[in-house]
LOSE-986138 format. One line per 3 residues: number of its first residue (from 1); their letters; for each residue x, y, z of N, C-alpha, C, O, CB. Coordinates in Angstrom, 3 decimals, always signed. Glycine has a CB too. Example, Ala and Ser with C-alpha at 12.3 -4.5 7.8 and 13.67 -1.06 7.14 Angstrom:
residues 2
1> AS> +13.190:-5.690:+7.800:+12.300:-4.500:+7.800:+13.200:-3.300:+7.800:+14.236:-3.319:+8.465:+11.308:-4.473:+9.046  +12.850:-2.250:+7.080:+13.670:-1.060:+7.140:+12.900:+0.030:+7.870:+13.409:+1.138:+8.039:+14.084:-0.598:+5.725 .
END
This chain:
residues 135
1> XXX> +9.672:+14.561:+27.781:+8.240:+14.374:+27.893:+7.672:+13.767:+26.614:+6.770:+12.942:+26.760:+7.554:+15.700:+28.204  +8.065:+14.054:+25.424:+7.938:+13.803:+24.140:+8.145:+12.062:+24.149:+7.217:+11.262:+24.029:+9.057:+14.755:+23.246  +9.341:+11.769:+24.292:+9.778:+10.209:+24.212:+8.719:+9.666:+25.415:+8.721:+8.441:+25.292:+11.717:+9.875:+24.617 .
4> XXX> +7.875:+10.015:+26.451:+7.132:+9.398:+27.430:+5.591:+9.029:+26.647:+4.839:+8.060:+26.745:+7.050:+10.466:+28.804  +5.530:+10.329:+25.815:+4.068:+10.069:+25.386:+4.369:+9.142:+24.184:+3.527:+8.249:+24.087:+3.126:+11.522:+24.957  +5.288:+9.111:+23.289:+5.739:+8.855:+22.471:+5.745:+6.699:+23.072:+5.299:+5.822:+22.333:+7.110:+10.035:+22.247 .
7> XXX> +6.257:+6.465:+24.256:+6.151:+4.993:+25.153:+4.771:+5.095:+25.141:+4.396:+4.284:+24.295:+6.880:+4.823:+26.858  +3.712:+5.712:+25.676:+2.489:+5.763:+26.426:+1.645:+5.229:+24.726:+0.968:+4.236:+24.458:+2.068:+7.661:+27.365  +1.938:+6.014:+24.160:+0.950:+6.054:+22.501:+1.504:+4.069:+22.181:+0.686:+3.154:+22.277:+2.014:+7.872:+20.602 .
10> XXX> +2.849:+3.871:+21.856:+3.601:+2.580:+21.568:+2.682:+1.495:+22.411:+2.794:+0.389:+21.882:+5.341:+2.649:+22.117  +1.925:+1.475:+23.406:+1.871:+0.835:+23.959:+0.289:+0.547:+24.755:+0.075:-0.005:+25.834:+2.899:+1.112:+24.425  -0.825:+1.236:+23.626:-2.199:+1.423:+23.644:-2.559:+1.500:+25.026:-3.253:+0.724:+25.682:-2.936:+0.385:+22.929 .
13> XXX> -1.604:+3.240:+25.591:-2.049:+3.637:+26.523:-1.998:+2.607:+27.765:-2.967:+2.756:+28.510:-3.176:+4.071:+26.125  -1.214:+1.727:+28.113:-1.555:+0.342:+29.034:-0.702:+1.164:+30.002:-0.260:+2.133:+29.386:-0.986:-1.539:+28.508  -0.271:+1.158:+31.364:+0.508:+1.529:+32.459:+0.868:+2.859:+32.549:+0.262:+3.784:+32.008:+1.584:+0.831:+32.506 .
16> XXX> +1.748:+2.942:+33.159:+1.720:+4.797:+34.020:+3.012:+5.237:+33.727:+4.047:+4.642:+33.426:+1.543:+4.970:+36.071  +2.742:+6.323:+33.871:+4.167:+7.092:+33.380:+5.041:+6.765:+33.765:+5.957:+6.750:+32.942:+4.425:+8.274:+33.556  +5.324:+6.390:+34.902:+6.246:+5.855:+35.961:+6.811:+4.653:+35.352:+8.035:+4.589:+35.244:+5.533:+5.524:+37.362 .
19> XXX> +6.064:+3.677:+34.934:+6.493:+2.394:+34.362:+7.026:+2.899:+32.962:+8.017:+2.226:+32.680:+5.235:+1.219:+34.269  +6.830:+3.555:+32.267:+7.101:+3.664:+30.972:+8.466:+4.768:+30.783:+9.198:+4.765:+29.792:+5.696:+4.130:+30.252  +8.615:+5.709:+31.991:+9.969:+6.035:+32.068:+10.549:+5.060:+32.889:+11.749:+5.235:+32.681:+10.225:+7.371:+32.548 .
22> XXX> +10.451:+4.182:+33.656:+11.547:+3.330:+34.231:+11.937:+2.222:+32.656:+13.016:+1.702:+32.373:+10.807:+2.309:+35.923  +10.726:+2.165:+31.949:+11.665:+1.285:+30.558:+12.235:+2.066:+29.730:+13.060:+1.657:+28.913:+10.834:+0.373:+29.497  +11.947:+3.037:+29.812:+12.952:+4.132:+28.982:+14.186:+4.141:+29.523:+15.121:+4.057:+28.726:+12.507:+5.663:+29.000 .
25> XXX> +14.431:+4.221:+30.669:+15.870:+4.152:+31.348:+16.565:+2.416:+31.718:+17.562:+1.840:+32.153:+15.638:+5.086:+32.961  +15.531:+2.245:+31.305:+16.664:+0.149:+31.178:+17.592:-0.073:+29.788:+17.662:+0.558:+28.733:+15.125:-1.772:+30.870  +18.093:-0.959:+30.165:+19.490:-1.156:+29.017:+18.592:-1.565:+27.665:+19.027:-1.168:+26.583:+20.887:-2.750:+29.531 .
28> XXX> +17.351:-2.345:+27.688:+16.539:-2.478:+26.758:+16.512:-0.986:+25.820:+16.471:+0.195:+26.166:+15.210:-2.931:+27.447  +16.552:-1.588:+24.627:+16.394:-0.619:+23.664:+14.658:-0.826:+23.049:+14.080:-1.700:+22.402:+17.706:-0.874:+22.451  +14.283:+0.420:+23.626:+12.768:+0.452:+23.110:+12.790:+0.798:+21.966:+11.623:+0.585:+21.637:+11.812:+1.299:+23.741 .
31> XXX> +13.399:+1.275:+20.910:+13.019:+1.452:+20.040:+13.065:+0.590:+19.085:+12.505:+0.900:+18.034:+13.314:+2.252:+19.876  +13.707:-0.656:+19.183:+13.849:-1.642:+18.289:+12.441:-3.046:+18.528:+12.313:-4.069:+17.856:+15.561:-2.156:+18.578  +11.332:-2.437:+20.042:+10.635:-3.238:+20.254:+9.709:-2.133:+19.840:+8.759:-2.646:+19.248:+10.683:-4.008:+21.479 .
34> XXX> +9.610:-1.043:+19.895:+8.429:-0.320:+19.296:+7.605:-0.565:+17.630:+6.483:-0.523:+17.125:+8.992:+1.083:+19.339  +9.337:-0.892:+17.185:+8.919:-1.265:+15.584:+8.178:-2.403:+15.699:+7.848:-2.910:+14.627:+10.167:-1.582:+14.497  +7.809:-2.970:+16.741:+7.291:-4.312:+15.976:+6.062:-4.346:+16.627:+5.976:-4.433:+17.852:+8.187:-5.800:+16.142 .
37> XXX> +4.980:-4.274:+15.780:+3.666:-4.040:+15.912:+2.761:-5.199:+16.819:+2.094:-5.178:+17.854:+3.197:-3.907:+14.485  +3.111:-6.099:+15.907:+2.815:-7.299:+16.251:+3.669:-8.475:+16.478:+4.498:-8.979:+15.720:+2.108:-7.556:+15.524  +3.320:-8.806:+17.633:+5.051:-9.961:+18.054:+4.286:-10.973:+16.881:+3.083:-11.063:+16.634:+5.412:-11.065:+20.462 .
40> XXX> +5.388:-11.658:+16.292:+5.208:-12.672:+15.319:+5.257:-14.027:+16.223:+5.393:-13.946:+17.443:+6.382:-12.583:+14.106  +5.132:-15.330:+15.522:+5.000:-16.382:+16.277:+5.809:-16.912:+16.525:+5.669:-17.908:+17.234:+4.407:-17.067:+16.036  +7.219:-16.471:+16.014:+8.301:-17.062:+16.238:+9.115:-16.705:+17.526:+10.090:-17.321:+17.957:+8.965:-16.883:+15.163 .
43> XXX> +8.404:-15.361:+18.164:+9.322:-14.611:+19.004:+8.848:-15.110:+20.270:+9.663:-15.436:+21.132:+9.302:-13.007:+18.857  +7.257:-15.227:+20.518:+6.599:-15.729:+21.606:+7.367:-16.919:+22.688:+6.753:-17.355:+23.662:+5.372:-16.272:+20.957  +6.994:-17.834:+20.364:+7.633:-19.355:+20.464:+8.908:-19.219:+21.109:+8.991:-19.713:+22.233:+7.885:-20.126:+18.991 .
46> XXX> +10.001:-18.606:+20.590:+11.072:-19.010:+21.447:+11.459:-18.034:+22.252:+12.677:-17.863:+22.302:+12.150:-19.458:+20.798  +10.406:-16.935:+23.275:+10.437:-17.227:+24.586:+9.874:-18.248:+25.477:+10.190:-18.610:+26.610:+10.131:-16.393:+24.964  +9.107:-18.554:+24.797:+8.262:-20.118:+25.348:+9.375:-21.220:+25.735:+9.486:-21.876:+26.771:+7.180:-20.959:+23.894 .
49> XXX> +10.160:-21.208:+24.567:+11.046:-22.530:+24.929:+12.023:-22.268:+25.630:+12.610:-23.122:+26.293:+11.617:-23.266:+23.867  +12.398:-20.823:+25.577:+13.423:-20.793:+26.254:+12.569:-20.685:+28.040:+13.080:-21.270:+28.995:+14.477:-19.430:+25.593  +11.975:-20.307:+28.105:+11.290:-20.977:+29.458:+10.644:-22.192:+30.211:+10.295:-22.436:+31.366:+10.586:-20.493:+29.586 .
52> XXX> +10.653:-22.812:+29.044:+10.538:-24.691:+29.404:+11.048:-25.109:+29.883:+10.437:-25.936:+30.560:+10.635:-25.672:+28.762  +12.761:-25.088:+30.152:+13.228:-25.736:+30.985:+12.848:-25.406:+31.782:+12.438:-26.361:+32.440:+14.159:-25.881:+31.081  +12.608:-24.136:+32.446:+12.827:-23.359:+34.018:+11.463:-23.978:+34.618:+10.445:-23.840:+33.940:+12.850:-21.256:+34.047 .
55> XXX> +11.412:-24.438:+35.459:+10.485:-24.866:+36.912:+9.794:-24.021:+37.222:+10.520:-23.114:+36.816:+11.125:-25.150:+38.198  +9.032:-23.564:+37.586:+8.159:-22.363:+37.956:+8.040:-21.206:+36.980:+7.464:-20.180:+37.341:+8.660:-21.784:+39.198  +8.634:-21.335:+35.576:+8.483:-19.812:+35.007:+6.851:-19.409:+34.736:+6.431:-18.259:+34.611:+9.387:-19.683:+33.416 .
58> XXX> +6.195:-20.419:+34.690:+4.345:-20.711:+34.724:+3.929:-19.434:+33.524:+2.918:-18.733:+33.567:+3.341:-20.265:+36.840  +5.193:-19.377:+32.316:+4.623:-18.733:+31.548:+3.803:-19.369:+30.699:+4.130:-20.512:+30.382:+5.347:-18.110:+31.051  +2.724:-18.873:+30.208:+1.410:-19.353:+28.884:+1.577:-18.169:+27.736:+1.609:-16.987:+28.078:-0.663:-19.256:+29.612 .
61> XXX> +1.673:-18.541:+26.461:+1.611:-17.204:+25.635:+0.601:-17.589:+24.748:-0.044:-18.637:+24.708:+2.998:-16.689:+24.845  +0.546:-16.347:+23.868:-0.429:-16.759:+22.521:+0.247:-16.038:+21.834:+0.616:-14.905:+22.143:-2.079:-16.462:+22.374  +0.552:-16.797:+20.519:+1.392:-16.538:+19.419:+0.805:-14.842:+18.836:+1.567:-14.110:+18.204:+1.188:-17.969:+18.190 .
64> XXX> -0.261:-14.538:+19.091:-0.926:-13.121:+18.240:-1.044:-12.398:+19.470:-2.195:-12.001:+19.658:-2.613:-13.242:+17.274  -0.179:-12.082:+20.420:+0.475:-11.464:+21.611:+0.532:-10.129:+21.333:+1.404:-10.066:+20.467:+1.842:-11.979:+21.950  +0.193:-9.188:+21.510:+1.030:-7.710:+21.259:+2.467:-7.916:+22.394:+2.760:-8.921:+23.042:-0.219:-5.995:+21.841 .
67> XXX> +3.035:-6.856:+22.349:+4.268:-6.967:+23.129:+3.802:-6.502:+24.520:+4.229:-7.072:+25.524:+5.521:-6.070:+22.515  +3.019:-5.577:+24.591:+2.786:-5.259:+26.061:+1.976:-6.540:+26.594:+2.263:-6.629:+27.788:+1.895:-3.766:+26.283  +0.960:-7.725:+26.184:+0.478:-8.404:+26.554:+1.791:-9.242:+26.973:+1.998:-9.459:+28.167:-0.520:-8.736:+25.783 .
70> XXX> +2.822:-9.788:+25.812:+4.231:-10.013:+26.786:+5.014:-9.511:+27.649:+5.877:-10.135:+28.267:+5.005:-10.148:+26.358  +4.740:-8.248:+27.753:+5.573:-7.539:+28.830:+4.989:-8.323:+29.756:+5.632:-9.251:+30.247:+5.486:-5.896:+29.079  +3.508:-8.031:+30.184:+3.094:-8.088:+31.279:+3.129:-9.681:+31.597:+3.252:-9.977:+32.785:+1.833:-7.359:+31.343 .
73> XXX> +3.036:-10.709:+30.671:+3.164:-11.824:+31.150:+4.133:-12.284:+31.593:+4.051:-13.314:+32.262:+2.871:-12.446:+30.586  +5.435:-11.628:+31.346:+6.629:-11.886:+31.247:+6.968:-11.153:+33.279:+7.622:-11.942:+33.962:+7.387:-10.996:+29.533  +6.743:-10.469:+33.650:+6.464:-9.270:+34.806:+5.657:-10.138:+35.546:+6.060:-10.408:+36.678:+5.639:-7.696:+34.358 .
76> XXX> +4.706:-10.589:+35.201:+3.980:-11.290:+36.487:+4.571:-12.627:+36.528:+4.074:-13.517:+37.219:+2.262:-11.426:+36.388  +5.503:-12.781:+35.887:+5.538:-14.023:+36.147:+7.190:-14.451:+37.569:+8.014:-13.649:+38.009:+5.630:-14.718:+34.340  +7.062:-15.887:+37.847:+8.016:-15.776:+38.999:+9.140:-15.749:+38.610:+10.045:-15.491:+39.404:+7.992:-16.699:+39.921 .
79> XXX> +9.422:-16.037:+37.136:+10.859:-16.000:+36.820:+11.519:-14.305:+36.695:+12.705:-13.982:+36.645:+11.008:-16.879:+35.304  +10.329:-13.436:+36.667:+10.567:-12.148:+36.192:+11.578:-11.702:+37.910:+12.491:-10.890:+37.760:+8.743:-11.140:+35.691  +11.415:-12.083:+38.910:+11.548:-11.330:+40.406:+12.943:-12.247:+40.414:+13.946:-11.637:+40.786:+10.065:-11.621:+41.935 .
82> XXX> +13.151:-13.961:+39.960:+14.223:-14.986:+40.533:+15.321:-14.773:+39.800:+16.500:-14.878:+40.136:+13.872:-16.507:+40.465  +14.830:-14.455:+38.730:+16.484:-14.760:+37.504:+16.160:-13.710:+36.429:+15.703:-13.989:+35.320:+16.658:-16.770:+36.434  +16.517:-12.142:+36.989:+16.492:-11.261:+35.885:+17.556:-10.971:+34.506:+17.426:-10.184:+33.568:+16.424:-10.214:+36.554 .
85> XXX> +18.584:-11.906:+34.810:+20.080:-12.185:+34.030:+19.417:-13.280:+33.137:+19.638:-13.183:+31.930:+21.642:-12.831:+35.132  +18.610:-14.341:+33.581:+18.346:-15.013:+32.807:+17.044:-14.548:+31.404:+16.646:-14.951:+30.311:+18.141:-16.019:+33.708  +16.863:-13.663:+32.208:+15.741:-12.912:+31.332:+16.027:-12.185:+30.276:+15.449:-12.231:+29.190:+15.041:-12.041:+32.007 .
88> XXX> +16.983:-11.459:+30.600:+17.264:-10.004:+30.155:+18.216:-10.873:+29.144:+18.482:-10.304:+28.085:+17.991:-8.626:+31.399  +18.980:-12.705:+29.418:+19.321:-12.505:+28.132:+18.291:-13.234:+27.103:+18.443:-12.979:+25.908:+20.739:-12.973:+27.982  +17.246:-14.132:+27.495:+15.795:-14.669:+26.424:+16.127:-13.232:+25.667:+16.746:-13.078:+24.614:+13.658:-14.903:+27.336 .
91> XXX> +15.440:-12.078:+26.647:+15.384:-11.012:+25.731:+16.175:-10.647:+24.838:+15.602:-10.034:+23.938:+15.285:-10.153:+26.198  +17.175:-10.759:+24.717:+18.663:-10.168:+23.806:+18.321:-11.014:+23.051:+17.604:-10.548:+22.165:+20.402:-10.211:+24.312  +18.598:-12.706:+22.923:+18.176:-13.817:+21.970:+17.007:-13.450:+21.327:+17.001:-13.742:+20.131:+17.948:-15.138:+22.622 .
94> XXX> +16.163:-12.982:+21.686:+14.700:-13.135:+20.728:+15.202:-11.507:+20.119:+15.436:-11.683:+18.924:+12.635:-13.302:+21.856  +15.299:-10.932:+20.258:+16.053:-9.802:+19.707:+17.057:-9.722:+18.085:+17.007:-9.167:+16.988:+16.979:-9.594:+20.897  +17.955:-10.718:+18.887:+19.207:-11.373:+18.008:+18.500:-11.669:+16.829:+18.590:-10.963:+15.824:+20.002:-12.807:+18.632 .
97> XXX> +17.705:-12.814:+16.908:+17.116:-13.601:+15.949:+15.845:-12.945:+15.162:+15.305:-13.489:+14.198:+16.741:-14.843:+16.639  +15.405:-11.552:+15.782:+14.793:-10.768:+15.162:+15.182:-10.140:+14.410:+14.899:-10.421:+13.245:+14.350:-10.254:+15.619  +15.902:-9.145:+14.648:+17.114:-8.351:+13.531:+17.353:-9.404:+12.690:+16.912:-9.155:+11.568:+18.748:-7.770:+14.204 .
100> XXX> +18.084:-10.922:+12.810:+18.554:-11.409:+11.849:+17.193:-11.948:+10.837:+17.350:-12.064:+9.622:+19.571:-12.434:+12.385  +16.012:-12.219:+11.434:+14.959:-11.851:+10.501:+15.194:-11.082:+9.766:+15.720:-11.131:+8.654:+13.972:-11.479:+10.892  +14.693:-10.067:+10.533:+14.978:-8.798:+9.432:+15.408:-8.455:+8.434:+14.831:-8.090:+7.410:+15.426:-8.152:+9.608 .
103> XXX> +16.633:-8.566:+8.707:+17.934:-8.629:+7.553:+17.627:-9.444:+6.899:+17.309:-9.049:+5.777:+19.364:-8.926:+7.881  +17.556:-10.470:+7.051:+17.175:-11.863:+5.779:+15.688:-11.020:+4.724:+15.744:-10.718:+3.532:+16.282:-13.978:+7.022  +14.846:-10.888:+5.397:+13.897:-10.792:+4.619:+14.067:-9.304:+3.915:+13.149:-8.725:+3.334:+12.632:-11.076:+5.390 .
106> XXX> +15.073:-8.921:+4.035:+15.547:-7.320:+3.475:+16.003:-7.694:+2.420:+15.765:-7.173:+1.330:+16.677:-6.352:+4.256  +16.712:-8.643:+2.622:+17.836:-9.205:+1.349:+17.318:-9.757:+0.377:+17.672:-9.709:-0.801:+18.846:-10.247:+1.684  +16.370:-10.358:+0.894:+15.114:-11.038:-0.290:+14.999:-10.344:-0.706:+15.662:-10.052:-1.701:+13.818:-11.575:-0.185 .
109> XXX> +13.779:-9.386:-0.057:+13.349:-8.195:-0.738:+13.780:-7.808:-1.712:+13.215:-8.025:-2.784:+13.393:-7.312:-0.203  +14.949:-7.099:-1.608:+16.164:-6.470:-2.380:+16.623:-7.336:-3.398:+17.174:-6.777:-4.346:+17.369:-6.159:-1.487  +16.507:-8.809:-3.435:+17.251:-9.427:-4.888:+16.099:-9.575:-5.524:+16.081:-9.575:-6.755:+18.192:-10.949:-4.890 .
112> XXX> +14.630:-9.767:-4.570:+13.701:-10.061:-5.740:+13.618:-8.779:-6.645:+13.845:-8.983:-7.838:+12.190:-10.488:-5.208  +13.317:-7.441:-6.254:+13.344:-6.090:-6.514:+14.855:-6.204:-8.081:+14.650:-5.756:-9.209:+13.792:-5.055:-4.623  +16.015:-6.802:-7.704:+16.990:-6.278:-8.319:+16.985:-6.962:-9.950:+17.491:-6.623:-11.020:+18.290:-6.540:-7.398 .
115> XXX> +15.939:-8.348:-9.392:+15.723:-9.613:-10.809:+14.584:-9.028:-11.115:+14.655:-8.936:-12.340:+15.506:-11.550:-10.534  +13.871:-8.706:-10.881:+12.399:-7.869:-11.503:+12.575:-6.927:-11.704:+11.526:-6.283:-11.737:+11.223:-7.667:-10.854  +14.054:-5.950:-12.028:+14.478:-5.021:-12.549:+15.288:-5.268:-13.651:+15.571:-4.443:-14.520:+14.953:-4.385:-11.750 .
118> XXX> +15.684:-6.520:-13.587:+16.428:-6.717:-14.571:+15.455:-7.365:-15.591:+15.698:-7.445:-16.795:+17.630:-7.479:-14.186  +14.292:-7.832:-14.967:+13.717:-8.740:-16.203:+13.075:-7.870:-17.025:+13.006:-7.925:-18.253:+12.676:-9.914:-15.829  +12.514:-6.901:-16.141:+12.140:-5.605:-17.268:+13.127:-5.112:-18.279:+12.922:-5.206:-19.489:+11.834:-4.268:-16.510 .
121> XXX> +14.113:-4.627:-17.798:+15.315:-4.350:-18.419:+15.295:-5.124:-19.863:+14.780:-4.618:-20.861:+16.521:-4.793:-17.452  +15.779:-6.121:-19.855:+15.532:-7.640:-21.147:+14.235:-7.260:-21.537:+14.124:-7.213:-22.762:+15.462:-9.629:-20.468  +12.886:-6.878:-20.706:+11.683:-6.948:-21.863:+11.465:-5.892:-22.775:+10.819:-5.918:-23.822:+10.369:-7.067:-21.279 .
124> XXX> +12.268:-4.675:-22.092:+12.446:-3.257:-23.198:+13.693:-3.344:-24.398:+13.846:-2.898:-25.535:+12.920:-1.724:-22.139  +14.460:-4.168:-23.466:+15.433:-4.267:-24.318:+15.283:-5.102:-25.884:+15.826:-5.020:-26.986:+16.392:-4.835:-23.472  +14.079:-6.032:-25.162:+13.673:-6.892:-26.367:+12.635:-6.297:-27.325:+12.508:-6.450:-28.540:+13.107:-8.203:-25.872 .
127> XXX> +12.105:-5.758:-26.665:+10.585:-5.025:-27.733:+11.407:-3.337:-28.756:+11.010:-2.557:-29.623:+8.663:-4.103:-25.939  +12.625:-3.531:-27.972:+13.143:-2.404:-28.940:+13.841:-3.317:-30.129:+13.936:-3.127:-31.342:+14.356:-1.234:-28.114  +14.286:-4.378:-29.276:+15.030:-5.180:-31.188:+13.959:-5.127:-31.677:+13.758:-4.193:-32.453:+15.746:-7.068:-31.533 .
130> XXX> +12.722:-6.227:-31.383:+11.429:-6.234:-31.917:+11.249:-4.993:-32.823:+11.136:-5.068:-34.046:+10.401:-6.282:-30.795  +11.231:-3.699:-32.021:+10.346:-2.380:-33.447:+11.539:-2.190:-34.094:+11.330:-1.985:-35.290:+9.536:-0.408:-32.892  +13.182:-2.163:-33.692:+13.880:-2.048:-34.990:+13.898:-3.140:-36.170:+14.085:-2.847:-37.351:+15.172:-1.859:-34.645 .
133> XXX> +13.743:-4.051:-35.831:+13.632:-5.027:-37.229:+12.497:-4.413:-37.853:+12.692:-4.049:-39.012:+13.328:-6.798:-37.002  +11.128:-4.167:-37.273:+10.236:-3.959:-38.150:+10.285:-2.764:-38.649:+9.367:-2.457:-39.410:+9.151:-4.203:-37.752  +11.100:-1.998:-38.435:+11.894:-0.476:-39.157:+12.061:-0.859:-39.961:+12.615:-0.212:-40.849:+13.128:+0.293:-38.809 .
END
């Protein structure tokens, strides 16, 4: 019941319990779409393209999308009922390339963090030669 309200809260209260335990029980891992607050423009974008080729997918997005506004566009749309294999793997791909976001910008993170530790390092290290000479 916890993990339902826990979907229901994730998802500004939008659909019914029913819908939100049937995505709890799909191979989709909600918790790796819960983290993300706000779909970024890159994720929209390439579900967008990856639906360009397809003939009828008559999807429209907007890059500042929450995810449930993609759920649901993604659900009403005709590709959601014709080609759920084709879906389910967009989804895995925009996924893929999310995590590997992720990770990239972790790694940044982490070397800028490790050189702005070191540069301090050198500036104590230097202001201590500095007061021993003037000893």
């Amino acid at each position: 019941m916890d993990n339902d309200q826990e979907l229901l809260d994730s998802y500004n209260e939008e659909g019914t319990i029913d819908e939100l335990i049937k995505m709890n029980e799909s191979k989709q891992d909600m918790e790796e779409l819960e983290s993300f607050d706000q779909v970024l423009s890159e994720d929209p974008m390439t579900v967008g393209r990856a639906f360009a080729g397809r003939r009828g997918a008559g999807i429209r997005h907007n890059p500042e999308s929450k995810i449930i506004a993609l759920k649901n566009l993604i659900e009403s749309s005709e590709i959601f009922e014709t080609d759920k294999e084709f879906l389910q793997s967009v989804i895995d791909g925009v996924l893929v390339e999310k995590k590997a976001k992720i990770e990239q910008d972790k790694f940044k993170l982490e070397s800028e963090r490790a050189a702005k530790i070191e540069q301090e390092k050198f500036k104590l290290e230097s202001e201590k030669a500095r007061l021993n000479l003037k000893n």
